[in-house]
C-alpha positions as CSV (number, residue, x, y, z in Angstrom):
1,X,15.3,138.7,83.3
2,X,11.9,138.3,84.5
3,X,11.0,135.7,86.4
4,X,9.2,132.4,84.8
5,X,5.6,131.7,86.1
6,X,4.9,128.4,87.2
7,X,2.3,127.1,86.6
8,X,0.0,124.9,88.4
9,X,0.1,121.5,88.1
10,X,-2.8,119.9,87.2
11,X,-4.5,117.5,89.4
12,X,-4.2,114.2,88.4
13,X,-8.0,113.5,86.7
14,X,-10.3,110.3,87.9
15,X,-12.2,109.0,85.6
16,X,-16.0,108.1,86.6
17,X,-15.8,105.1,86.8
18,X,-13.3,105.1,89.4
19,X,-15.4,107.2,91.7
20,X,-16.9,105.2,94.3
21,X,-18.7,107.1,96.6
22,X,-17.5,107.6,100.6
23,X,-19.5,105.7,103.1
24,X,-20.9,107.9,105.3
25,X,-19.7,107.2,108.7
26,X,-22.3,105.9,111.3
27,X,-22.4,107.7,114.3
28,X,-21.1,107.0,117.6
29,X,-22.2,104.2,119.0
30,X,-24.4,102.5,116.3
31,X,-23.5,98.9,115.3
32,X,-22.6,98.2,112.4
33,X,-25.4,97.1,110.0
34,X,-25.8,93.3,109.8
35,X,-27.3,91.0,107.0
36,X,-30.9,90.1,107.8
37,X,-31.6,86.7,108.9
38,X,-34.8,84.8,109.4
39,X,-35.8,84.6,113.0
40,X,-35.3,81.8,114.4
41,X,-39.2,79.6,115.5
42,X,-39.5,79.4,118.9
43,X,-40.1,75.7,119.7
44,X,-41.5,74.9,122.8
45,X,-39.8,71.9,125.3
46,X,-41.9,69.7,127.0
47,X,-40.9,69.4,130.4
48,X,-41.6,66.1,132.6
49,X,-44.2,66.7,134.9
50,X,-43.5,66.3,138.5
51,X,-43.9,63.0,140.7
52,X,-44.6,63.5,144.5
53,X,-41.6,62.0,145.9
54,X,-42.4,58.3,147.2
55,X,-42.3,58.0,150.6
56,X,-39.6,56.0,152.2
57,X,-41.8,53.5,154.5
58,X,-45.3,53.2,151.9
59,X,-48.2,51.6,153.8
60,X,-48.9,47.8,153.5
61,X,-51.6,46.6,151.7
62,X,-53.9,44.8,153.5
63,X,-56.5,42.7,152.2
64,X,-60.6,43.2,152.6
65,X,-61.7,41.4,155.2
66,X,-63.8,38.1,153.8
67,X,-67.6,37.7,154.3
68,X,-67.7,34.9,156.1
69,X,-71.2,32.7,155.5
70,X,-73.0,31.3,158.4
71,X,-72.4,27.5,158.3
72,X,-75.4,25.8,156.5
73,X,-76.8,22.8,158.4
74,X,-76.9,19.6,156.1
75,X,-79.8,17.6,155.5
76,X,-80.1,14.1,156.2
77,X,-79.6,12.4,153.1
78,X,-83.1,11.0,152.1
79,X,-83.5,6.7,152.6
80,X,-83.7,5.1,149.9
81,X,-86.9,3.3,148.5
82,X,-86.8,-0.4,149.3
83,X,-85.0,-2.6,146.4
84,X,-88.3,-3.8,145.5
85,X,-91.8,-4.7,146.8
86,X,-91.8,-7.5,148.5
87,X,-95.7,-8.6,148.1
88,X,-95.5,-8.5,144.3
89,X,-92.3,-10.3,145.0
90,X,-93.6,-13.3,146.8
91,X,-96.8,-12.9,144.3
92,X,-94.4,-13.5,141.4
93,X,-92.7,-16.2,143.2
94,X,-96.1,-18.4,143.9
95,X,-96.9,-17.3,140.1
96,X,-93.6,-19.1,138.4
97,X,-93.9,-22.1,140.6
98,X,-97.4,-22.9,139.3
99,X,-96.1,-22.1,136.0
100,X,-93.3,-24.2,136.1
101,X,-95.9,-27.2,137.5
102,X,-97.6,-26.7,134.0
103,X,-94.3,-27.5,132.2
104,X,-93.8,-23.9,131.0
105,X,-90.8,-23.1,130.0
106,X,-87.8,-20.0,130.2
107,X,-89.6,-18.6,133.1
108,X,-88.0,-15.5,134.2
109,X,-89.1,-12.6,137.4
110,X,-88.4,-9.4,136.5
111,X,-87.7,-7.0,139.4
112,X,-88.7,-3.7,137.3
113,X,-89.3,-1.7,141.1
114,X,-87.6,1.6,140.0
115,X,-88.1,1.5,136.7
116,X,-91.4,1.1,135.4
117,X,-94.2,3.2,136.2
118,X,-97.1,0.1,135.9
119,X,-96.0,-3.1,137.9
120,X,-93.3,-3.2,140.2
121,X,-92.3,-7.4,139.1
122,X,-92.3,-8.6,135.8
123,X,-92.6,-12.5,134.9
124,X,-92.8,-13.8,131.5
125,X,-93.1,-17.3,130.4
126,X,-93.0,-19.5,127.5
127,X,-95.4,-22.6,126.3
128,X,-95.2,-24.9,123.2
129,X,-98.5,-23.9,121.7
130,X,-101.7,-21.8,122.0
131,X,-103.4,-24.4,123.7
132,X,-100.9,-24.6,126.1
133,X,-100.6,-21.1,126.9
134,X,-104.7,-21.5,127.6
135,X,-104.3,-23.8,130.4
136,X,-101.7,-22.0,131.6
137,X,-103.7,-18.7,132.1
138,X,-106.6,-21.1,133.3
139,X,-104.7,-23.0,136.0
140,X,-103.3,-19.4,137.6
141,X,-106.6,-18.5,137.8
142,X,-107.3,-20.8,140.0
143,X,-104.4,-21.1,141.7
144,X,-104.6,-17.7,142.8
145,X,-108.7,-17.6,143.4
146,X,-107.5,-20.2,146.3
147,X,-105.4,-17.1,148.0
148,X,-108.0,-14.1,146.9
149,X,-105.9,-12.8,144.5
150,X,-107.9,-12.6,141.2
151,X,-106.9,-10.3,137.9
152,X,-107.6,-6.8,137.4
153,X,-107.3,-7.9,133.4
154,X,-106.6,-10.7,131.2
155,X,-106.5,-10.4,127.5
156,X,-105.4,-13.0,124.8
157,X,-107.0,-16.0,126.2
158,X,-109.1,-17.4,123.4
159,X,-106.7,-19.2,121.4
160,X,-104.0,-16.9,121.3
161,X,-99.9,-16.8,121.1
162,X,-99.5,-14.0,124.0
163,X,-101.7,-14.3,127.0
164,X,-101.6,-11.4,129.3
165,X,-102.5,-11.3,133.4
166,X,-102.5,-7.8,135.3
167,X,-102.0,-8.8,139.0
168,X,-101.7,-5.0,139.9
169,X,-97.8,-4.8,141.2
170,X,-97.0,-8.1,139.5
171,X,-97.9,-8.4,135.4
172,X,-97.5,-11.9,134.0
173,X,-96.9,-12.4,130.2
174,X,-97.3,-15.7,128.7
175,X,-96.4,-15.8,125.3
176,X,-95.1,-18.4,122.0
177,X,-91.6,-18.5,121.7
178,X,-92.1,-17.4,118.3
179,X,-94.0,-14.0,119.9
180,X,-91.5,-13.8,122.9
181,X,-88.4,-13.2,120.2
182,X,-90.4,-10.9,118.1
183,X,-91.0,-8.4,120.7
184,X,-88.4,-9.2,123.2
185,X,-89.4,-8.3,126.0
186,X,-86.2,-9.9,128.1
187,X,-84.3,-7.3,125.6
188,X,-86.3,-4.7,127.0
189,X,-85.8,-5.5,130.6
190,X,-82.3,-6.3,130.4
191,X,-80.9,-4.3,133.0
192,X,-83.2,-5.0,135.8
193,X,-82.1,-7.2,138.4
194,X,-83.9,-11.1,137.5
195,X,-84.9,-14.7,138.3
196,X,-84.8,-17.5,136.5
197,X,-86.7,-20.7,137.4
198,X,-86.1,-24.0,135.7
């Protein structure tokens, strides 16, 4: 008998699609590849700045030194000016007792010293009519002529409800009583020291 042939056996076919290609190895050594990634951003870290190190015994504070001002030498204080003058004050005195002889009436000294600029005494009177206020301006003419004391002015005279005499320090108003309310003169003169004679 002859012997059989055998026959090859057929490899086992693959289909295409069952193929998948060998990876090629990587050589020695090489890492393995690795999935790219964004790099990450540098940020950069503030860092506290450095402090010199206090000292353990600081120095003490010590205060400027004060100008000292010489010491100013006071002033005497400056006298004061006499409460009034005491001429025109014995001048208005002699004028409201020969007033008051003549039957005038609210007779009242004014001591306006510091505070008027014109006469340094005041005196206003009062009569019942304009005939009386005449003789009254007549008889301290006279009155005074005796002494040398005569008026720098006198206006009203000639039948008139105000009669004024200007002594100089001492200015002498004679008036109505209807004038004397309408201007008020003792109004205006309130506040400085008076005398009344009665």
């Amino acid at each position: 008998m002859q012997p059989s042939r055998k026959t090859p056996a057929r490899k086992k076919s693959t289909s295409p699609s069952k193929i998948t290609k060998a990876k090629a190895p990587s050589p020695k050594g090489a890492m393995p590849p690795q999935p790219k990634t964004s790099a990450p951003r540098k940020t950069k870290v503030k860092t506290p700045a450095k402090r010199a190190p206090k000292p353990n015994n600081p120095p003490k504070r010590t205060a400027a030194p004060s100008k000292k001002t010489p010491p100013t030498k006071r002033s005497a204080p400056a006298p004061h000016p006499p409460p009034a003058n005491p001429q025109a004050l014995a001048l208005a005195h002699h004028i409201a007792q020969q007033l008051l002889e003549k039957k005038a009436s609210n007779i009242i000294v004014f001591n306006v010293y510091n505070q008027s600029s014109y006469a340094d005494v005041i005196v206003l009177a009062s009569g019942e009519s304009e005939r009386h206020l005449s003789s009254l301006s007549k008889h301290l003419w006279e009155s005074l002529k005796e002494k040398n004391v005569r008026p720098i002015s006198v206006e009203g005279t000639d039948v008139s409800s105000w009669v004024l005499m200007d002594f100089g320090d001492v200015v002498v108003h004679l008036f109505s009583p209807e004038i004397r309310a309408l201007y008020d003169l003792d109004g205006l003169w309130s506040d400085a020291p008076r005398e009344y004679f009665h």
